[in-house]
N, C-alpha and C positions, 0 to 999 in steps of 0.2 A: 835291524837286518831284514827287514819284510824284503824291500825292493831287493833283494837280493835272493829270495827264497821264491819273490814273481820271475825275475827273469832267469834264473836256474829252472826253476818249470816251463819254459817260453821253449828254453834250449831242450828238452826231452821230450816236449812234444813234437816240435819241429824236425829232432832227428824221424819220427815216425815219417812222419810229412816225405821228406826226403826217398827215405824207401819207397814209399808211394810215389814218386814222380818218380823216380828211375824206372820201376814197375813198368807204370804205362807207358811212358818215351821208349825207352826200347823194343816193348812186346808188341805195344798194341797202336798208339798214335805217337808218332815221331814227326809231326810237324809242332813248333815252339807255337807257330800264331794260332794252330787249332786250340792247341791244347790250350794256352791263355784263353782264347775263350769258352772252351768248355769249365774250366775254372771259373769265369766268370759268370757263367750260367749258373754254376751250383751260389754262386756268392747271391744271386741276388733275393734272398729269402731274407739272409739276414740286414740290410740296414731296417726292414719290415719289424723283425724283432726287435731290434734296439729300440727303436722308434713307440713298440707293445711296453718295454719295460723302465725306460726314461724318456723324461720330457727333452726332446731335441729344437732350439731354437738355431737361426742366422743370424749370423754373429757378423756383421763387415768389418774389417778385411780379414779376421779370423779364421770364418767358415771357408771365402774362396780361397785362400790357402792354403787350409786342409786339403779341398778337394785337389788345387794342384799339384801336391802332397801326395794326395794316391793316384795321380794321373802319371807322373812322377814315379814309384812304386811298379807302378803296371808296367810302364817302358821297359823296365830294367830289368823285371824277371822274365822277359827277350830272351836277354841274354845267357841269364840260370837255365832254363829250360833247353836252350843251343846248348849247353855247356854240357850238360846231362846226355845229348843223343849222341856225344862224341869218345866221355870217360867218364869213368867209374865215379860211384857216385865218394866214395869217402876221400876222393882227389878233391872232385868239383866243392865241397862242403868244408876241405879243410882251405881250399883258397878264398872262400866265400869270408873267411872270418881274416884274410888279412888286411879288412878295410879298414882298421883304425889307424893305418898307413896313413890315410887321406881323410878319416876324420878329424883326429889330429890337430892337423894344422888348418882346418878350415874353421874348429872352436876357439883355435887360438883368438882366430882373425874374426871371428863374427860372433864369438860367445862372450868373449874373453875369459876363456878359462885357460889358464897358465901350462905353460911347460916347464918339465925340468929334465936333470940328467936318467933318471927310470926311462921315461917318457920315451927320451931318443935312443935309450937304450932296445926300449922295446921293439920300435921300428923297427931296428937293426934284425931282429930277432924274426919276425912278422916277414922280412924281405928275404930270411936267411931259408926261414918253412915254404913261403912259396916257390922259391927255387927247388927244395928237395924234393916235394910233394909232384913239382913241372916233371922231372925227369924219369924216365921209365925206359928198359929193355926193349929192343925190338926181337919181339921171340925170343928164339935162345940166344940170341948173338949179345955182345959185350959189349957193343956201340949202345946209347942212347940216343932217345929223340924228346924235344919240350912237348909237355903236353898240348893237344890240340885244341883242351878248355884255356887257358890260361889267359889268353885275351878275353873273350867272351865272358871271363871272369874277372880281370882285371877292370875291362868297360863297367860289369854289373856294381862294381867294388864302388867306383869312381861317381857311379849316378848317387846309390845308396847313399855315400858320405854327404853329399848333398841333399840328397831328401833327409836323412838323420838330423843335421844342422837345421832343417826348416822345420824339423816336426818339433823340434825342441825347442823352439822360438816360439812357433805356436801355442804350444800345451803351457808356456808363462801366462799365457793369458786365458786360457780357455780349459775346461777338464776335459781328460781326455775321452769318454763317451760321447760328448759332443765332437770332437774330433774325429773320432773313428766313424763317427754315423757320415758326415761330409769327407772324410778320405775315403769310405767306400763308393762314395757317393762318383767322387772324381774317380775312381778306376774302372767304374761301370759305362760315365763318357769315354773314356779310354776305348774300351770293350767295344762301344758304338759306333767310336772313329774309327779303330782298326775292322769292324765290321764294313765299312761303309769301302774298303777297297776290294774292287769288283774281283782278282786274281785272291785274295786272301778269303772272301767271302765264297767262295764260288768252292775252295779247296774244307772250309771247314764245314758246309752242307754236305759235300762229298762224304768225308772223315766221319759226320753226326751218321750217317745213313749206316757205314760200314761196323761201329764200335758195337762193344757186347754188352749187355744191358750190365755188366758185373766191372764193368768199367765207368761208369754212369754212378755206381754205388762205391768205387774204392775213392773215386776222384770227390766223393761227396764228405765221406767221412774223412779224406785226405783236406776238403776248406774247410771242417768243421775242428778237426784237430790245428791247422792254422790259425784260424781266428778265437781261439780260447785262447794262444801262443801269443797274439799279437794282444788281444786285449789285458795276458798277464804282464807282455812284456812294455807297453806304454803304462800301465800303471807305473811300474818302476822307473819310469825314465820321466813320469811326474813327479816324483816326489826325490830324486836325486839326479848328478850331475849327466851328462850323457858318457862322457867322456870315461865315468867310471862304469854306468850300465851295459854299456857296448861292449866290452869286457866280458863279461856275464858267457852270455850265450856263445863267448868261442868254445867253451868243452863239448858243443852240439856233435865237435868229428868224432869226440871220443862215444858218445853216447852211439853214433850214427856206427860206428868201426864194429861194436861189441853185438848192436844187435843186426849185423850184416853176418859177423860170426856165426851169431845163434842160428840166424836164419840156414846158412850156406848147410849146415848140419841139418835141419831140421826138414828145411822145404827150402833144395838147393835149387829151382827151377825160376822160384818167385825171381833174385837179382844176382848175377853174374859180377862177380870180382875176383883179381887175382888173389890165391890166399896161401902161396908159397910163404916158407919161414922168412924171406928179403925182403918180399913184400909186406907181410906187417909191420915187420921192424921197421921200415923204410915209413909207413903211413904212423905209427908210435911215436915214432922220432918226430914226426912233421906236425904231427897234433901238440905233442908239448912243448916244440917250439911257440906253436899260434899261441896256446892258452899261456904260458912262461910270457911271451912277448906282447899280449892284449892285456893282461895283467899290471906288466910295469908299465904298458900307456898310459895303465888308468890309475900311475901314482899308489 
């Protein structure tokens, strides 16, 4: 059960991670492209370290797939971080795990790893939470409206399942420390490219100039709690099927619900959610659907 005790820690760190980008998207920078790259800013210490602590060689066509792996990776958290300036963060987090929708049927087809009746039951289940999790009150009124993340999440959903599927092809042939040093490697071209447009670069020198040096330190220890997440949770997904790891880290909404609770009591200023008694139920429900329905995907 190791791999399983790595990517349950992947999913409790992450939920911290989470807080931390709702944090700053709402209070302090709510552009997705700045904020990607001040994320990438603080990233790039570490492939330095990896590099200090294991031997990293190039591996063809390995390594270049890794890197477009995390070039890949970068695109898509686009979309998470859009998804975050619009609603609450334990919506955006519980549709973030109904990707095994679309991993799914892409391992069938490129892994060969098998389905069965769980399997399509889970889907079912995965399709039934991101519906509940969509819909929300306008005010008091009794009509609802879909939520405004849900494409933006859906898109993220859709790239992910394909990066998942490549990164689990890859690490067949290669360990994953060699991997992560070139999939960081590829998000930091990422980083470069989306630098390199004149309207996006022009807004995140603006954005570096205005932020508060205490945003500079939350966002830092927000990629350092990521990437101890990402390095526990590629471990597991070396050493067992993907299909059942991917699994794993859907209880991130639960972790993500309980210490949004703590917080709203504690230091109600830090991230804004609704926390009427409908509303939790409403988010309770929609988290045990994800983890109930990622579960029988993963047989």
């Amino acid at each position: 059960m190791e791999w399983f005790v790595l990517a349950l820690t992947a999913s409790v760190l992450w939920a911290g991670t989470d807080v931390i980008d709702k944090y700053i998207l709402t209070g302090h920078l709510g552009n997705p492209f700045s904020y990607q790259l001040l994320f990438l800013l603080t990233e790039i210490p570490i492939p330095f370290l990896l590099l200090a602590l294991t031997p990293v060689s190039f591996l063809f066509p390995w390594s270049a797939l890794s890197m477009l792996a995390g070039l890949i990776i970068f695109s898509s958290f686009l979309f998470y971080y859009k998804a975050m300036t619009v609603e609450e963060a334990s919506r955006v987090v519980s549709l973030l795990y109904v990707g095994p929708i679309f991993v799914l049927p892409l391992a069938f087809v490129f892994l060969g790893e098998s389905l069965g009746l769980s399997q399509y039951l889970g889907v079912v289940l995965l399709v039934l939470s991101a519906i509940l999790v969509s819909y929300r009150k306008i005010g008091g009124k009794k009509s609802s409206v879909i939520s405004p993340a849900l494409g933006f999440m859906l898109a993220f959903d859709l790239v992910h399942a394909g990066y998942e599927i490549l990164a689990k092809y890859i690490l067949i042939f290669i360990d994953y420390w060699c991997f992560l040093f070139w999939w960081l490697t590829g998000g930091l071209v990422g980083g470069f490219l989306l630098f390199c447009f004149p309207r996006v670069r022009r807004n995140f020198l603006s954005d570096l100039r205005t932020i508060r040096k205490s945003v500079f330190f939350w966002r830092s220890i927000c990629t350092c709690l990521f990437f101890v997440g990402v390095i526990s949770y590629y471990a597991a997904v070396s050493i067992e099927s993907i299909s059942l790891v991917i699994a794993v880290p859907s209880v991130e909404p639960f972790f993500l619900l309980l210490l949004i609770v703590s917080l709203s009591y504690i230091m109600p200023e830090i991230i804004e959610e609704e926390m009427s008694r409908r509303a939790i139920i409403l988010k309770m429900s929609a988290i045990f659907l994800v983890v109930l329905g990622a579960w029988l995907t993963a047989g």
